[in-house]
C-alpha positions in Angstrom: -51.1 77.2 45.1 -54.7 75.6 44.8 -54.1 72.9 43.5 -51.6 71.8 46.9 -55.0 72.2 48.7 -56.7 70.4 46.7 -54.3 67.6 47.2 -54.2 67.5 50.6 -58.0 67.8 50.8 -58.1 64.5 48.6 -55.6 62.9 51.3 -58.5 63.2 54.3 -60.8 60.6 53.2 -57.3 58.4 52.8 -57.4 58.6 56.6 -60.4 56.7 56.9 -59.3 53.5 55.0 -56.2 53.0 57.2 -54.0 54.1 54.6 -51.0 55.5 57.2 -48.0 55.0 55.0 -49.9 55.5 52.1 -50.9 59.5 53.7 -47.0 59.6 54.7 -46.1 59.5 51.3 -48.5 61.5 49.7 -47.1 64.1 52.0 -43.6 64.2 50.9 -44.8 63.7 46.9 -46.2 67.0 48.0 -43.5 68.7 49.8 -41.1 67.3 46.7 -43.6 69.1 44.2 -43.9 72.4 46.1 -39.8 72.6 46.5 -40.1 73.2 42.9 -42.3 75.9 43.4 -39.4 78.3 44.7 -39.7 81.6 44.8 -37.1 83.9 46.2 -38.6 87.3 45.9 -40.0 89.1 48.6 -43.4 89.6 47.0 -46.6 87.7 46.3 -46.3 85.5 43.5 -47.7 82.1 42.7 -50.8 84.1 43.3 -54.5 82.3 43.3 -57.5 83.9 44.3 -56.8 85.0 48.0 -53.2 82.7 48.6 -50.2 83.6 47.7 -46.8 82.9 48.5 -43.6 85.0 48.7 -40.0 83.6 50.3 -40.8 84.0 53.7 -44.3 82.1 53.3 -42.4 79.5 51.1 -39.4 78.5 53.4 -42.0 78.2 56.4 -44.8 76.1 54.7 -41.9 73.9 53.0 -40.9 73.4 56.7 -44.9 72.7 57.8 -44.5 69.7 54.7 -41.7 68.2 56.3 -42.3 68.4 60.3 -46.0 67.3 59.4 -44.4 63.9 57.8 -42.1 63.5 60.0 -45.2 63.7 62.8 -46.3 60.0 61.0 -43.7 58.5 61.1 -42.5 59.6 64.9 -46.3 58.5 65.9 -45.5 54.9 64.7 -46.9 53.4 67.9 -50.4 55.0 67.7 -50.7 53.2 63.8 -49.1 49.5 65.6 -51.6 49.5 68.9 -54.2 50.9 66.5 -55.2 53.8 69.0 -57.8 56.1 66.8 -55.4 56.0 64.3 -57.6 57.1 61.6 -58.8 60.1 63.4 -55.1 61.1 64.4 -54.4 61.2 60.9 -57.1 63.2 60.1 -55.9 65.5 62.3 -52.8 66.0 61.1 -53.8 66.9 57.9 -56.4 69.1 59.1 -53.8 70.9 61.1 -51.5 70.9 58.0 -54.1 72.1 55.7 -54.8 75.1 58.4 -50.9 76.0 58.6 -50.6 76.0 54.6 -53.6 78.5 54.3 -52.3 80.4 57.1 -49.1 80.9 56.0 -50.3 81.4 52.0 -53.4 84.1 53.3 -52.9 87.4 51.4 -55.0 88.8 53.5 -54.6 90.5 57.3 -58.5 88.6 58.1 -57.5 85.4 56.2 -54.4 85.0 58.4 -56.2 85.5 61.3 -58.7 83.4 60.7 -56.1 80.4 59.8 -54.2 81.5 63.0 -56.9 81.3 65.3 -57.9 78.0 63.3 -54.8 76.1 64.5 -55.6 76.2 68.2 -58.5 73.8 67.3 -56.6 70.1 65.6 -53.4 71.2 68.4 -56.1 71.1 71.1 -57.6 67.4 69.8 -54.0 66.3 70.0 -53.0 67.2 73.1 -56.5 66.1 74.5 -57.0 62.8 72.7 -53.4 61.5 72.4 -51.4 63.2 75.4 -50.1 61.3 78.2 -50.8 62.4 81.8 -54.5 63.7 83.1 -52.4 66.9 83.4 -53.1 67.3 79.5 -56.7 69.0 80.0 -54.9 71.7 82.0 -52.3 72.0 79.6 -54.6 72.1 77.0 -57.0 74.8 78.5 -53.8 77.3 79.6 -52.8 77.0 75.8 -56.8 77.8 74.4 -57.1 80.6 76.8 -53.8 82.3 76.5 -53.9 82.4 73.0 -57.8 83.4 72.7 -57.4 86.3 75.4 -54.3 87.3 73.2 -56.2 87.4 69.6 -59.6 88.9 70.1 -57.9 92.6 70.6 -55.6 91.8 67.4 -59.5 91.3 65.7 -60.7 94.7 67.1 -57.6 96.4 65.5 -57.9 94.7 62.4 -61.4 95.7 61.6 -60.4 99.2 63.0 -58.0 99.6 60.1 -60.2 97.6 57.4 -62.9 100.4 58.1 -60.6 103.2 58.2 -58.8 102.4 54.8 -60.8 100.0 53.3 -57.9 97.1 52.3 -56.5 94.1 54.5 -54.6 92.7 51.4 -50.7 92.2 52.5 -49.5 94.1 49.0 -51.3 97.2 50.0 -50.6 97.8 54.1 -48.4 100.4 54.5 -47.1 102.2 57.5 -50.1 103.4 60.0 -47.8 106.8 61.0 -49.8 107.4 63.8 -48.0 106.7 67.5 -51.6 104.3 69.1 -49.7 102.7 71.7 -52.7 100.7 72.2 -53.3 100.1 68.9 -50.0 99.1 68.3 -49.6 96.7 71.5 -53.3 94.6 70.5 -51.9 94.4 66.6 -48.9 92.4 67.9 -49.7 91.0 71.3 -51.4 87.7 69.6 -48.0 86.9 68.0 -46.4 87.7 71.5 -48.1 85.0 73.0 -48.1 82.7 70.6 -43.8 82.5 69.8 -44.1 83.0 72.7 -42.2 85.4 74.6 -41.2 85.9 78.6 -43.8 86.4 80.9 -46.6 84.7 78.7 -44.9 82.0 77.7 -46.2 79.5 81.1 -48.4 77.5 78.3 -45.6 76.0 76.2 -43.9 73.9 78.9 -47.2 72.5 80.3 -48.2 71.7 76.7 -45.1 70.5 75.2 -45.1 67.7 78.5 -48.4 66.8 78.4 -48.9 66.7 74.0 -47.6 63.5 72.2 -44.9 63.5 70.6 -46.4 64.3 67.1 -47.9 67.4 69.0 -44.6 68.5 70.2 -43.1 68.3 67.0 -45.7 70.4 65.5 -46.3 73.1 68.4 -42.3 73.3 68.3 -41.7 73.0 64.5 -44.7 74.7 62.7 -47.1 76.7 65.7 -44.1 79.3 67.6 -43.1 80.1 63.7 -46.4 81.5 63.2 -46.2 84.1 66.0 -42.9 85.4 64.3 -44.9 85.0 60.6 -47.0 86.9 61.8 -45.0 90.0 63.1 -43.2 89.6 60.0 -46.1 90.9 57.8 -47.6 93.0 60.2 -44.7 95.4 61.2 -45.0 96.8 57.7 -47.8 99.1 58.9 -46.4 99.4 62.5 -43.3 100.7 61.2 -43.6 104.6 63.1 -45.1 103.3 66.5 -42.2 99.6 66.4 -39.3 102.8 66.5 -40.7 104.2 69.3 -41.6 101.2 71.3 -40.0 97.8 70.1 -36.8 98.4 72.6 -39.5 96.8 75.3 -39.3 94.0 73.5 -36.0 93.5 72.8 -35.5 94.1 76.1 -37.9 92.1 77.7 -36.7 88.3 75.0 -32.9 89.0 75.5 -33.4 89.2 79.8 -35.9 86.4 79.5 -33.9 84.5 77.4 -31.4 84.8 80.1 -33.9 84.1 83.2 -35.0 80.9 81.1 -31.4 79.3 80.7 -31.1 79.5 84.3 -34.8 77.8 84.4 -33.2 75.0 82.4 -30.2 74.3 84.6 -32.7 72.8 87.2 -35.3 70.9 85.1 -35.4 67.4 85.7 -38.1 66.5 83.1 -36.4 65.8 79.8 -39.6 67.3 77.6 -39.6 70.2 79.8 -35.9 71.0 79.5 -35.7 71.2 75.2 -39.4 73.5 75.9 -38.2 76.1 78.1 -35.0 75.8 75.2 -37.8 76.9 72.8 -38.5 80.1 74.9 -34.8 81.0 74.8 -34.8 80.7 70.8 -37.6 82.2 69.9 -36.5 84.9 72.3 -34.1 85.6 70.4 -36.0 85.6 66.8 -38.2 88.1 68.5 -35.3 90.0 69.6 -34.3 90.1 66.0 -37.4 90.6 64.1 -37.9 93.8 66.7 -34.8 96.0 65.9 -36.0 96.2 62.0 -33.3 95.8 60.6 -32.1 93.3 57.5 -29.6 91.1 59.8 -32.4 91.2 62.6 -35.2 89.6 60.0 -33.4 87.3 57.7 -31.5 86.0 60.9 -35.0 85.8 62.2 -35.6 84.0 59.7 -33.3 81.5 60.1 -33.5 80.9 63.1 -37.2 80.4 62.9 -36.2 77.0 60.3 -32.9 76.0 62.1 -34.9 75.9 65.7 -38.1 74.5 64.0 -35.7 70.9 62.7 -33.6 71.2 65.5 -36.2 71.3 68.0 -38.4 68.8 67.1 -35.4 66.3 66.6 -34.8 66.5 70.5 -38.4 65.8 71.1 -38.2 62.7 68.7 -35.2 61.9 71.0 -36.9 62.3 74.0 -40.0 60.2 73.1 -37.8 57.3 72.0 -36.5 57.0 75.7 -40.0 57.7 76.9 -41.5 54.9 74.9 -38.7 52.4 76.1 -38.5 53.4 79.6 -41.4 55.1 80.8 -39.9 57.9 82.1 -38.6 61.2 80.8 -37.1 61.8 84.3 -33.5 62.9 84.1 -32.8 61.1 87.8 -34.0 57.9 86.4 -32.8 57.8 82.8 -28.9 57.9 83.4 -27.0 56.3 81.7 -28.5 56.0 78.4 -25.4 55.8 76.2 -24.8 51.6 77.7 -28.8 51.1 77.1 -28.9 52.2 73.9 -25.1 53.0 72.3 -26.4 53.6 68.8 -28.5 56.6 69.9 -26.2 58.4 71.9 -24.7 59.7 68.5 -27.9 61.3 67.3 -27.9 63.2 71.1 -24.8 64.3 70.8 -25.1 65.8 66.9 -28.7 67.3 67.6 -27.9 68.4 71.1 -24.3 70.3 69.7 -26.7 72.4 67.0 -29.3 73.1 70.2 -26.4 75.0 71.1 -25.5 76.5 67.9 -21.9 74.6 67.1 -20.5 74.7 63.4 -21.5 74.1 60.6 -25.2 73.8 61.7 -28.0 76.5 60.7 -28.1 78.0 64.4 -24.9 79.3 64.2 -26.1 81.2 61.0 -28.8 82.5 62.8 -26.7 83.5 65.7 -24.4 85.1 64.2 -27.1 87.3 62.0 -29.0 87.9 65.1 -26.0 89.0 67.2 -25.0 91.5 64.5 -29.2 92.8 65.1 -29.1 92.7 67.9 -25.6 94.7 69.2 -25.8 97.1 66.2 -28.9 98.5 67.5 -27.5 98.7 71.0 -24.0 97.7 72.1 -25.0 97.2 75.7 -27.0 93.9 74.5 -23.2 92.2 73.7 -22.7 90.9 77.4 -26.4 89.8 77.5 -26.3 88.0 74.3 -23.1 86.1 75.1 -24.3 85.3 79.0 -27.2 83.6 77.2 -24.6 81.5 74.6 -22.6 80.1 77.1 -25.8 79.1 79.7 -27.7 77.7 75.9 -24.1 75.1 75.9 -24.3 74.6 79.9 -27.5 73.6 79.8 -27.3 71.6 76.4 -24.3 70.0 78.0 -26.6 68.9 81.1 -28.8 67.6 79.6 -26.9 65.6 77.4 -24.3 64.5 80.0 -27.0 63.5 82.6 -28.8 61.4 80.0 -26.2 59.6 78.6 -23.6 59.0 81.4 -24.0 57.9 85.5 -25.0 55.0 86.6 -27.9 52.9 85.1 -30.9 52.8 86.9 -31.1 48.9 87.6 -34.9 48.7 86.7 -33.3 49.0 83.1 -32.0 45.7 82.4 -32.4 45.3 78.7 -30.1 46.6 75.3 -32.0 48.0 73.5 -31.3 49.1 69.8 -33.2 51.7 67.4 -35.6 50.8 65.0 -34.7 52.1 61.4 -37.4 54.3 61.0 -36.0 55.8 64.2 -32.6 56.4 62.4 -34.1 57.7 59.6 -36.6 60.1 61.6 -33.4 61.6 63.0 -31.5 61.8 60.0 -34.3 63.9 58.5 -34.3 66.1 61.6 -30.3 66.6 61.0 -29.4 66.4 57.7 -31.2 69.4 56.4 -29.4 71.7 59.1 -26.6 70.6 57.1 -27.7 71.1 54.0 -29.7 74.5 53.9 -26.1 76.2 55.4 -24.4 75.4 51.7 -27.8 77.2 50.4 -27.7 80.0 52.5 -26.5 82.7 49.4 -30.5 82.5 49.2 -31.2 84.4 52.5 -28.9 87.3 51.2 -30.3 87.4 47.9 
């Protein structure tokens, strides 16, 4: 596991010499050489010193390789007008070298440390390479929501470290003792952070105001965290999760359905596919809180499927940002005479937003719906309310963008660049793919 470090330590001072393809690259030859690092067992292996990396640590920093490239090459523009594109770079490695060690730590105080760490390269891109003036707002609701969150989580975790001594993920084990408060601090960082209803006001304001590379990352890579996260602390949690995690369930599965209705009268593009974010990692937190196998691997799933999926749409949107100025959906009617070509790669990415066949979302709703009604049969009608708002407003979106009359300030055709194609295909073409490979999550 070192030596990945290593390599993408050596790639930083590459982002001083204006070498922006040449980083690009580098970053797949990577990903390509750590997809033969597979592991599918549910302990540490490929141990170094204090990394480690076991399947769930392995699908979601293989996913951090490929959303962090994909950043580069949606951030095109920043390299062609030349606007600090050295330091943005630099940034995104940084970020990616903070998400690798976060998701590799072997340790409770490591992972917090990475965690915490992450908040720091997000906040330079939202701040140096956002949009509107709104960005330092955006950017200080997503610092202090997610600092007020994790200082409490530190408190516990030195609590435990003095009274048994280990933080090491191999040796937690379940704290059988019912501290509400105890519990609620441990996993009220990762709360925040996916993040779920009622402290989830950062994510839209973020997502809107972030470029596009940090809307890709924040929707890709930094909600997965918050579910890593309760992934490997529920282990010790295990006594007090049974007697309190149906206020969680309860609390993602109405949100979820509170949200969709939130979505069926958004008229900013961006904000519409982040408020979509809340629903689905509503749901993976729904999931990973009944405990059961169908509720984490689904989780699981879900986590990858929404991560590609996700940040595909927000590729989407930023193309029609950077043509027309406006992510408005009052203004951007139409789109499917402007740009023809494009409205395919709406339709397919917009279909899986809304889980349809064969994509990976409909894996992970399907594993999540057998969680989620096995541990309480009332949650059916919830679950399917929110399916059939996730298509209305998937189809709103898509059908306001693409069709209606064309706004007449929009004279031009305009046609895709390749590397726009291509960007989307990468976004697509793996939801495809990882479905035929999906034997692994039942291994």
């Amino acid at each position: 596991m070192l030596k990945f470090i290593l390599f993408t330590l050596f790639l930083m001072p590459l982002s001083y010499f204006s070498c922006w393809w040449l980083v690009h690259f580098g970053l797949f030859i990577l990903m390509f050489l750590f997809y033969f690092n597979f592991t599918s067992s549910y302990y540490f292996c490929n141990m170094s010193y204090f990394i480690g990396c076991d399947v769930i640590s392995y699908l979601l920093i293989l996913l951090s390789f490929f959303i962090c490239g994909l950043m580069i090459m949606a951030s095109e523009s920043i390299y062609r007008y030349d606007y600090y594109s050295n330091l943005f770079i630099f940034f995104i490695i940084l970020l990616f070298l903070v998400l690798f060690m976060s998701f590799s730590s072997n340790s409770l105080i490591l992972f917090y440390l990475f965690f915490e760490s992450s908040l720091i390269p997000t906040l330079f891109l939202i701040f140096g390479w956002g949009y509107q003036p709104e960005r330092l707002q955006a950017g200080m609701y997503f610092l202090f929501y997610t600092l007020f969150s994790s200082l409490p989580m530190l408190v516990c975790i030195l609590y435990f470290y003095n009274l048994y001594g280990s933080l090491n993920f191999s040796l937690l084990f379940n704290f059988d003792y019912y501290y509400f408060i105890f519990y609620l601090c441990m996993i009220f960082s990762f709360l925040v952070k996916m993040p779920m209803f009622f402290v989830h006001v950062w994510l839209p304001k973020a997502h809107v105001e972030a470029p596009v590379s940090g809307s890709m990352i924040l929707a890709g890579v930094l909600l997965k965290l918050g579910g890593y996260g309760l992934f490997r602390v529920f282990c010790m949690l295990i006594s007090s999760g049974m007697s309190y995690n149906y206020v969680w369930v309860g609390i993602s599965l109405l949100g979820g359905l509170f949200i969709s209705f939130v979505c069926m009268r958004q008229s900013d593009l961006k904000s519409l596919i982040a408020y979509s974010s809340v629903i689905h990692m509503g749901l993976v937190l729904g999931g990973i809180m009944t405990l059961n196998c169908w509720g984490l691997f689904g989780a699981l799933v879900m986590m990858i499927a929404h991560g590609l999926c996700s940040s595909g749409l927000f590729c989407l949107a930023n193309i029609v940002y950077e043509r027309l100025g406006t992510r408005s959906l009052f203004i951007i009617k139409g789109l499917i005479n402007f740009m023809p070509t494009m409205s395919l790669w709406w339709f397919l990415l917009s279909s899986y937003n809304m889980a349809a066949p064969p994509s990976l979302n409909l894996m992970g709703e399907i594993m999540l719906f057998n969680s989620v009604v096995s541990w309480s049969s009332i949650n059916t009608f919830v679950f399917l309310i929110m399916s059939f708002f996730s298509a209305a407003y998937t189809l709103y979106m898509y059908s306001y963008s693409q069709h209606g009359m064309i706004y007449s300030g929009v004279i031009s055709f305009g046609v895709g660049y390749m590397r726009e194609y291509l960007l989307l295909f990468l976004h697509w073409f793996p939801l495809n793919l990882i479905i035929f490979m999906s034997g692994m999550m039942f291994i």
